[in-house]
N, C-alpha and C positions, 0 to 999 in steps of 0.2 A: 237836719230839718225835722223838725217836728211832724210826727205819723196824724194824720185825721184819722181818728177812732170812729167806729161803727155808732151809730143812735144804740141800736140793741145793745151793745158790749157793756157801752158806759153804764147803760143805764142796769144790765145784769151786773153789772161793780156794783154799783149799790146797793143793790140788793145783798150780794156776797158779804159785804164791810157793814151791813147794819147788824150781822152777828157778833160784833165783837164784842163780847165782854161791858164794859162800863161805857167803852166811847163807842154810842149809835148812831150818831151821826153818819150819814154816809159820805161826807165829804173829807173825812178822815180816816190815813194809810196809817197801823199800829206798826211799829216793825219792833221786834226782838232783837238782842243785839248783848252780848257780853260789857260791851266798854270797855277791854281787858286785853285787847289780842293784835296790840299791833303790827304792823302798819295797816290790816283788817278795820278795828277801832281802836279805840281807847280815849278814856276820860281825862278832857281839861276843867281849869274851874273858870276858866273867863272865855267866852263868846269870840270866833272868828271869822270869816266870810264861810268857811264849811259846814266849822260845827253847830249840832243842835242840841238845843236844852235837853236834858232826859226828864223824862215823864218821871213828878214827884221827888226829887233829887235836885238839892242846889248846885247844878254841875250841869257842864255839856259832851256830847259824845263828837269826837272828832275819826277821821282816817277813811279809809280806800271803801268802806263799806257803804257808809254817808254820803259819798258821793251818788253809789249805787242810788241809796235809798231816794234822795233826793231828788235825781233825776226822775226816776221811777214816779215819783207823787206828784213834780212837775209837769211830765208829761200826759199825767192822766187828772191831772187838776183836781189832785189832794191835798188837803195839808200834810204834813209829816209826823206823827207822833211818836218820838224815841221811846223804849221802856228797857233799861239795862236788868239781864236776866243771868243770871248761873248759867253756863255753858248746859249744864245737864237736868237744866231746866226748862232749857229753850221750846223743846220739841212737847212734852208736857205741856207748856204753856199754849202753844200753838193750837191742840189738840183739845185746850178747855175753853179756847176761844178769848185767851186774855191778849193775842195777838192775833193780828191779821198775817204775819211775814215772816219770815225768820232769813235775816239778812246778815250773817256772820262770820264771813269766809267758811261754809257749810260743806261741805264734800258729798258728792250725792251717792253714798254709798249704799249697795241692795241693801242692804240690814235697814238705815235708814229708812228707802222706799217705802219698807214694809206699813210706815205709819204715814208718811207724808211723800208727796209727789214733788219732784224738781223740778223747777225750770231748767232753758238751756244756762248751760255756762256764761259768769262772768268774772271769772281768772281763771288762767293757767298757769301753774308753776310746777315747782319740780321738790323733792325729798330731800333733805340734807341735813347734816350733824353739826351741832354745836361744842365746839371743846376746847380749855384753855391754851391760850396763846403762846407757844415755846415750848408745850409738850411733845411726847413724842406720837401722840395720836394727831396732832396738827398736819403730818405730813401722807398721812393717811390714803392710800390709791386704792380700799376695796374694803368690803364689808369684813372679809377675812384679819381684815389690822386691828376690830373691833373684839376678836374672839376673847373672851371672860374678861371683858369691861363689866363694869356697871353700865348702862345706860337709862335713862328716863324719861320721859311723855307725861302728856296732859293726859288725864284720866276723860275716859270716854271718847277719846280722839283716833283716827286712822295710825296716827303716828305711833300713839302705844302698842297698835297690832302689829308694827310692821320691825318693832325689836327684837321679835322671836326669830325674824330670818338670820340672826348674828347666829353662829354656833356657841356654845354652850357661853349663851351672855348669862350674864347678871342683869335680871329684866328688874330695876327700882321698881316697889309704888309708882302708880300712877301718881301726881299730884293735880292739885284741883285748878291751877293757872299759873302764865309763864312767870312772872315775878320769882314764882319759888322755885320755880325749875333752872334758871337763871342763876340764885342763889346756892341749888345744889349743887351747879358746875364749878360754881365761883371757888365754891369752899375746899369740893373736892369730893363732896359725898358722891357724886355721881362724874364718870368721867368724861360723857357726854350725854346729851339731848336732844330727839327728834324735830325737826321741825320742818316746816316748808316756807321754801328760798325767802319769800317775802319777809316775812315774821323773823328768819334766822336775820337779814339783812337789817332788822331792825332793832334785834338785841345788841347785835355789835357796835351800833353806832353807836349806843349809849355805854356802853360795857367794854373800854379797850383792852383788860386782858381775856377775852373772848374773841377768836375765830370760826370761821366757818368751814366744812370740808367736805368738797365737792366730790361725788366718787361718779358720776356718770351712769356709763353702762355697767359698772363695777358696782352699781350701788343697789339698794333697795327693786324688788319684783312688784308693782304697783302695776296696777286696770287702768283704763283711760281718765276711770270716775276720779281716782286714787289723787289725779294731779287737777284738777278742777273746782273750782267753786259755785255752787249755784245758788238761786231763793229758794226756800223750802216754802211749800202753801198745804193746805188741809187738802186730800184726795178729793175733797165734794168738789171744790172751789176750780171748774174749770175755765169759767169765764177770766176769772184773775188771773190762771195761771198761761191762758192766750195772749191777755192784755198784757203782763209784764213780759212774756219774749217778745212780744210786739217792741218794745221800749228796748231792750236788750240788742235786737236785731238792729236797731237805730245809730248805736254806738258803735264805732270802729274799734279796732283791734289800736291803731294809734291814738286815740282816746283816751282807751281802757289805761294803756303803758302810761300815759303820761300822766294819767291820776294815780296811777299806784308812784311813777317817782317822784309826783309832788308830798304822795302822803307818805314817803320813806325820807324827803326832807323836811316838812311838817310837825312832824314824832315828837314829844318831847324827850 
């Protein structure tokens, strides 16, 4: 059921969103967004009941974020405006005001905080390792099976800090997005790859000599924040960042699951 919003709230939204960058209008949500990180997003080139066109780009952004986004601009009676940004440009961008949002499987990490304020969570997952199919790290029961691997991460990601916990790994380069990190495993340069469960869930499906490997309590030391996704909004921006857990609070927990397994069958 849709929440009735305050007169004041809406109308301090507008005020909030007529800072952004080129689109003043207030009846338009900017959201930031990779296009790159499945089952999170990622870019199709032909239009679905989900996807949205990206702002400037003959292409549209699809996946579990979108839904996010869409909801969020629906129930505050926005339009939606995609703008597909560099992972490690996102927050930068946020910050010069060429977004209003930053909605991209975001991990609300302290370091983050320090520039921008989270909302509450929407997803919860868990840490796990990507590595070829029939080797012998597939069978994998602890971080300790990992010792003087190579491993690799997305650059500027949780994931990349959390490879130091291996003992004496082999910590790769970060690289700049999953496609080449995918392609490190495949080849062999690297012998595995961080990710989190969703995103891991979504490599393999397209990737069949690639699996997954679950280590549990055996696995990675991560904060509450560590497994959680949130929107990122500018510190000023508190009315917006009321109004979207408002929207947030609205959505079930069987909701949230059932748009992430639509958008883990969705993927291309």
């Amino acid at each position: 059921m849709r929440k009735i919003l305050s007169l004041f709230l809406v109308l301090s939204l507008g005020v909030v969103l007529t800072g952004c960058g080129e689109n003043e209008q207030a009846n338009v949500l900017v959201v930031g967004l990779e296009c790159n990180y499945a089952p999170f997003n990622w870019t199709v080139s032909d239009s679905n009941e989900v996807a949205v066109e990206i702002n400037g780009v003959n292409a549209y952004c699809d996946g579990y974020d979108i839904k996010i986004a869409q909801e969020i601009a629906d129930e505050l009676e926005y339009e939606l405006v995609i703008r597909k940004i560099e992972w490690d440009g996102l927050i930068p961008a946020l910050l010069a005001d060429e977004i209003d949002v930053i909605i991209a499987g975001m991990s609300p990490t302290p370091e983050r905080s320090q520039t921008v304020t989270f909302t509450d969570e929407y997803y919860r997952s868990e840490q796990v390792l990507v590595v070829q199919e029939g080797s012998s790290l597939a069978s994998a029961s602890s971080l300790d099976d990992f010792i003087g691997t190579a491993i690799v991460a997305q650059l500027g990601t949780l994931q990349d800090g959390l490879i130091d916990q291996i003992n004496n790994v082999n910590h790769l380069t970060a690289l700049t997005d999953y496609p080449s990190l995918v392609q490190a495993v495949s080849s062999g340069i690297a012998d595995a790859l961080v990710a989190e469960l969703p995103v891991a869930e979504s490599i393999i499906a397209s990737n069949g000599d690639l699996t997954i490997v679950y280590l549990g309590n055996n696995g990675f030391t991560v904060s509450d924040n560590d497994v959680s996704v949130s929107v990122a909004v500018r510190h000023e921006d508190t009315e917006l960042l009321e109004l979207i857990n408002s929207v947030l609070d609205s959505i079930s927990s069987e909701t949230r699951n059932s748009w992430m397994s639509e958008a883990l069958t969705r993927q291309p």
